[in-house]
C-alpha positions in Angstrom: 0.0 0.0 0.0 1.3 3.1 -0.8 -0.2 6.7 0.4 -3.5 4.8 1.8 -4.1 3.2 -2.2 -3.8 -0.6 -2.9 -3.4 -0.5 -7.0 -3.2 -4.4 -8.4 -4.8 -7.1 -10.4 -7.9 -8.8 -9.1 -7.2 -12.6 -8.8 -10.6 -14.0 -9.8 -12.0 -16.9 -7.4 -15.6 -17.9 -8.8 -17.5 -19.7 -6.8 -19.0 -19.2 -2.9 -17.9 -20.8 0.3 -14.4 -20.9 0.0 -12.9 -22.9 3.1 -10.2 -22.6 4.7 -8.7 -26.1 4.1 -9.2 -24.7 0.7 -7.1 -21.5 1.3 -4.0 -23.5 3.2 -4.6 -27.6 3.8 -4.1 -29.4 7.0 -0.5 -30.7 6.1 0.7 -26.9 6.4 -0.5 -26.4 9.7 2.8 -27.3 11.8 4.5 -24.0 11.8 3.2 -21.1 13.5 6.1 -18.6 12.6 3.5 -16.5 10.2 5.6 -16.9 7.0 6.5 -19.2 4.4 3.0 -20.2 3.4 2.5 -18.3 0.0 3.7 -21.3 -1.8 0.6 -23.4 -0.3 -1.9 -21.1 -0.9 -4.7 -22.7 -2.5 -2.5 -25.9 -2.9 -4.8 -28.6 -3.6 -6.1 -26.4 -6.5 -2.7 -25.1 -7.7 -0.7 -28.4 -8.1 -1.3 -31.7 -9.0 0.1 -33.5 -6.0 0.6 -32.9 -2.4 3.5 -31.8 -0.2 4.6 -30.9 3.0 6.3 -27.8 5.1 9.9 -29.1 3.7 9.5 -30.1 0.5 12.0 -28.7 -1.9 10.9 -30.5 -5.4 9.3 -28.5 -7.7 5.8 -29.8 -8.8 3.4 -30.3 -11.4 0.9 -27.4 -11.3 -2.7 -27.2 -12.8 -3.0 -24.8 -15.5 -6.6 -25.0 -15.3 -6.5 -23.1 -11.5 -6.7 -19.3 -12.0 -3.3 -18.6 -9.9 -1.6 -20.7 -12.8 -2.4 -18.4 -15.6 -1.2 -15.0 -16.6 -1.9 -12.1 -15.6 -3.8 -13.9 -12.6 -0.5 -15.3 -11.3 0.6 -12.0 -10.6 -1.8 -10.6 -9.0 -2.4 -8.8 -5.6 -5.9 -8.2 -4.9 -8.5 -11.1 -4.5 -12.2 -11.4 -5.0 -14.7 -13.8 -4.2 -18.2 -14.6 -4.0 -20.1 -15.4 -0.5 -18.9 -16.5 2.9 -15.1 -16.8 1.9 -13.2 -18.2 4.6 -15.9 -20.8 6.4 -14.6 -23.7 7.3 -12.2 -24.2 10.6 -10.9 -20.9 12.7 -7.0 -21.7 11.0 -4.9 -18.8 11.4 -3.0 -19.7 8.6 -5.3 -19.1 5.9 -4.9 -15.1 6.8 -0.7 -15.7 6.7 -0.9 -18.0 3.0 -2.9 -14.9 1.6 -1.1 -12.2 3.1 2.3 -14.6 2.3 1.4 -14.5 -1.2 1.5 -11.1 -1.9 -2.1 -10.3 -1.5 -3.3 -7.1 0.7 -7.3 -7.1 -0.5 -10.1 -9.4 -0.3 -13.0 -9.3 -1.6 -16.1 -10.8 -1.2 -19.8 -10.6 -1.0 -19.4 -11.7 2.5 -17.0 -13.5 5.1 -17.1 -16.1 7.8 -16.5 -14.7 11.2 -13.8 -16.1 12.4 -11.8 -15.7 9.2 -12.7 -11.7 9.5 -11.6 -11.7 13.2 -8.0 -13.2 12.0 -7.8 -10.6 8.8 -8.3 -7.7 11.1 -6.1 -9.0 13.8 -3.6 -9.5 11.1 -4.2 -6.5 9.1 -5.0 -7.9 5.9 -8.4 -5.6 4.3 -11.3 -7.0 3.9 -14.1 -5.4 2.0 -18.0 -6.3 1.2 -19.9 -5.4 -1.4 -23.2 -6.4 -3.0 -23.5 -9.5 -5.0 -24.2 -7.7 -9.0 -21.0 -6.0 -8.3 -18.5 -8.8 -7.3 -20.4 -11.0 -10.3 -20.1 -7.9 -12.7 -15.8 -7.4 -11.4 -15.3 -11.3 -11.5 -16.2 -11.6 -15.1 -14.7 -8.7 -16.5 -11.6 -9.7 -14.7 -11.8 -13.2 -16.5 -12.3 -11.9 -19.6 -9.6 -9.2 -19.9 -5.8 -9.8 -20.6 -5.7 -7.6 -17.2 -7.9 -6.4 -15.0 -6.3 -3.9 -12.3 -8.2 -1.9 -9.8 -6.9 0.8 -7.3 -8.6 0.9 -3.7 -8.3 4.3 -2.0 -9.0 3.5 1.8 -8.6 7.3 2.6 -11.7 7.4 0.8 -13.1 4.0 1.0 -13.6 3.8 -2.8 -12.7 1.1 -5.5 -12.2 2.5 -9.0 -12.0 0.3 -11.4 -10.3 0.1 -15.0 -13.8 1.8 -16.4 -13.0 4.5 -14.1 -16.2 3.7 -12.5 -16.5 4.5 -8.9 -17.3 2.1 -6.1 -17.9 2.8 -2.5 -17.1 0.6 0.6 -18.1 0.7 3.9 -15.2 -0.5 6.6 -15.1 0.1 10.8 -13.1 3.1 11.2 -11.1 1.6 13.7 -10.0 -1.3 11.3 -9.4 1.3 9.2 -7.0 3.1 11.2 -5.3 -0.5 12.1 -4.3 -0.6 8.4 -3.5 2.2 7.5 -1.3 2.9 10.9 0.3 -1.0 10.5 -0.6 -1.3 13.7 -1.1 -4.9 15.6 -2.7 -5.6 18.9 0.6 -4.6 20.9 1.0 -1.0 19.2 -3.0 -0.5 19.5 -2.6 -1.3 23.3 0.5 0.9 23.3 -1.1 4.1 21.9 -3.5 4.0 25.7 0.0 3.0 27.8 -0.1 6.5 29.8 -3.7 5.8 30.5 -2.5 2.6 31.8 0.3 3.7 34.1 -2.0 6.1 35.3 -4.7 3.1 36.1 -1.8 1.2 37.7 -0.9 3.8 40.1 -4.2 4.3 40.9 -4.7 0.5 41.7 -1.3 0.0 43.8 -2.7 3.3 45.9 -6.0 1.8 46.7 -4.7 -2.3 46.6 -1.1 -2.5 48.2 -0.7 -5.8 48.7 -1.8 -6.8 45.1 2.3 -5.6 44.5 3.6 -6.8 47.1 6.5 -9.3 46.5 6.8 -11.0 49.7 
């Protein structure tokens, strides 16, 4: 993102209820270090065969699977159709997305649990009505590229038409993106309020600090 304005093109994902064993399968569950998972992004769909964490051979991909073909491959922004991200409460889903390379989702709606784990990760999330995810989704697929710029300052979507779109997004998830700011630097921002709150406790509580 750069001055509040996400510019890329839209990896097209047609079809509802995309789970999250769909997103990142079981097998790449192991680590929890929050990177290295952009290669199994939608891996059952990409490639042929399966792998694991470690594997180091290079394998057969499906050219039929939208992330295989150009320009899709090289995109940054994805949209979807309706509850994207059921499925089980897998952290990992958020990290394979954001580990890719993509910063936007989009959807006609989202489970909840995924959309707890985007904004606690700070990777966008944005609704909008069903006509207009169908009408993005096939133009997308049926140009040789199909790049949209999202202005959060503005919460808008213009597309290559130059036609305008408007979003609706929580201000304070808003300002968590747009800050890169994670739950410690959120907590952080209220830290004299706390010090304040703690001397007021150890004044009216002693012995809750006492060592001995």
């Amino acid at each position: 993102m750069k001055n509040n304005v996400f510019e890329g093109q839209i990896i097209p994902i047609n079809r509802d209820n995309v789970d999250t064993d769909i997103i990142i399968p079981k097998q790449y569950l192991k680590s929890i270090k929050k990177s290295g998972f952009g290669p199994f992004l939608f891996d059952s769909l990409r490639y042929m065969t399966t792998a694991t964490l470690d594997s180091t051979e290079e394998r057969e991909k499906n050219s039929s699977f939208i992330l295989n073909q150009i320009p899709y491959c090289n995109g940054s922004i994805l949209i979807s159709k309706s509850n994207f991200g059921c499925g089980s409460s897998r952290e990992h889903a958020v990290w394979a997305i954001q580990n890719y390379g993509i910063g936007v989702v989009i959807a006609e709606s989202y489970a909840d649990i995924f959309s707890r784990n985007s904004y606690k990760n700070g990777l966008l999330l944005i609704s909008l009505d069903k006509d207009t995810v169908s009408k993005i989704i096939d133009s997308s697929l049926s140009a040789s590229s199909y790049i949209i710029k999202i202005n959060l300052s503005t919460n808008s979507i213009i597309l290559p038409d130059k036609t305008n779109i408007s979003f609706k997004i929580d201000e304070g998830y808003k300002n968590r993106i747009m800050n890169n700011l994670d739950d410690i630097e959120l907590t952080l921002k209220y830290k004299n309020e706390i010090s304040e709150y703690e001397d007021k406790i150890k004044k009216i509580r002693p012995w809750l600090f006492d060592n001995d």
